[in-house]
C-alpha positions as CSV (number, residue, x, y, z in Angstrom):
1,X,7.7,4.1,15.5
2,X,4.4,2.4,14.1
3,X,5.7,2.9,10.3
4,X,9.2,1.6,10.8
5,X,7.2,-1.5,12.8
6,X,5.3,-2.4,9.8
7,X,8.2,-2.2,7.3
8,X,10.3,-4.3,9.6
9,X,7.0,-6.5,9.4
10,X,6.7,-6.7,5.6
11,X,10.5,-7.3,5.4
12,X,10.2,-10.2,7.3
13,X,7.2,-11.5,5.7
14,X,9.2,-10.8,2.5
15,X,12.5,-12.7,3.9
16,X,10.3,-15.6,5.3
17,X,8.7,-16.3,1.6
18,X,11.9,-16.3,-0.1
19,X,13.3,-18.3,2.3
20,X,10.7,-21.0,1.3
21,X,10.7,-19.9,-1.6
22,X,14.3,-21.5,-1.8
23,X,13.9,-24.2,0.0
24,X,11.3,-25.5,-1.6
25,X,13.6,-25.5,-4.8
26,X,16.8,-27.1,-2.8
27,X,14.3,-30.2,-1.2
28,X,13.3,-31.3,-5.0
29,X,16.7,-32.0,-5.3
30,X,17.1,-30.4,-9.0
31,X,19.7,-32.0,-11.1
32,X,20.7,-28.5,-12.5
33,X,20.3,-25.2,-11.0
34,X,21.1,-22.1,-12.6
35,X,21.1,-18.1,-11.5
36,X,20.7,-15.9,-14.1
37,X,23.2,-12.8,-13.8
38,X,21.1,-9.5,-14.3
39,X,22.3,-6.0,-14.7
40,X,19.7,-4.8,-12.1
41,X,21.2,-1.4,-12.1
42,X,20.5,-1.0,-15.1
43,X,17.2,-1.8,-15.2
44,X,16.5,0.6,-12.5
45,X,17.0,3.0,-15.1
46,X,14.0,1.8,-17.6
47,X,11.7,3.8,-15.0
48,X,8.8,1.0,-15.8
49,X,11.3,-1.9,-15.0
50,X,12.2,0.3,-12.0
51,X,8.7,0.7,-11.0
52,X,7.7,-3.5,-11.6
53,X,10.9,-4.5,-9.7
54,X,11.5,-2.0,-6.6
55,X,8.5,-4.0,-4.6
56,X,10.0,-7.4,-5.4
57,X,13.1,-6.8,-4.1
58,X,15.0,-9.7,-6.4
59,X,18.4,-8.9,-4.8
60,X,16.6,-10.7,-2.0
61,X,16.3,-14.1,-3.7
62,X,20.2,-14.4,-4.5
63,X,21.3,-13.6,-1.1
64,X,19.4,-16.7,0.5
């Protein structure tokens, strides 16, 4: 129960700082904004790209 308490901890910390993350972009008020389409799957593959991304979670960042 402890360990599933801290990952639900770390996801919200996680959640909370893109969430800021975001709006800090959106208040600026940028006159162009642009999301860059990456094959993520693939990347998982390259085993050092897999290892640099897993902990960042960038999926994240697109869904807020």
């Amino acid at each position: 129960m402890k360990v599933a308490r801290l990952h639900m901890q770390v996801a919200n910390v996680r959640r909370d700082a893109h969430n800021k993350a975001a709006r800090a972009i959106i208040d600026k008020r940028p006159s162009v904004l642009v999301i860059e389409d990456l094959n993520v799957k693939g990347m998982f593959k390259n085993r050092r790209l897999a290892r640099a991304l897993a902990p960042l979670l960038a999926l994240d960042v697109i869904a807020v």
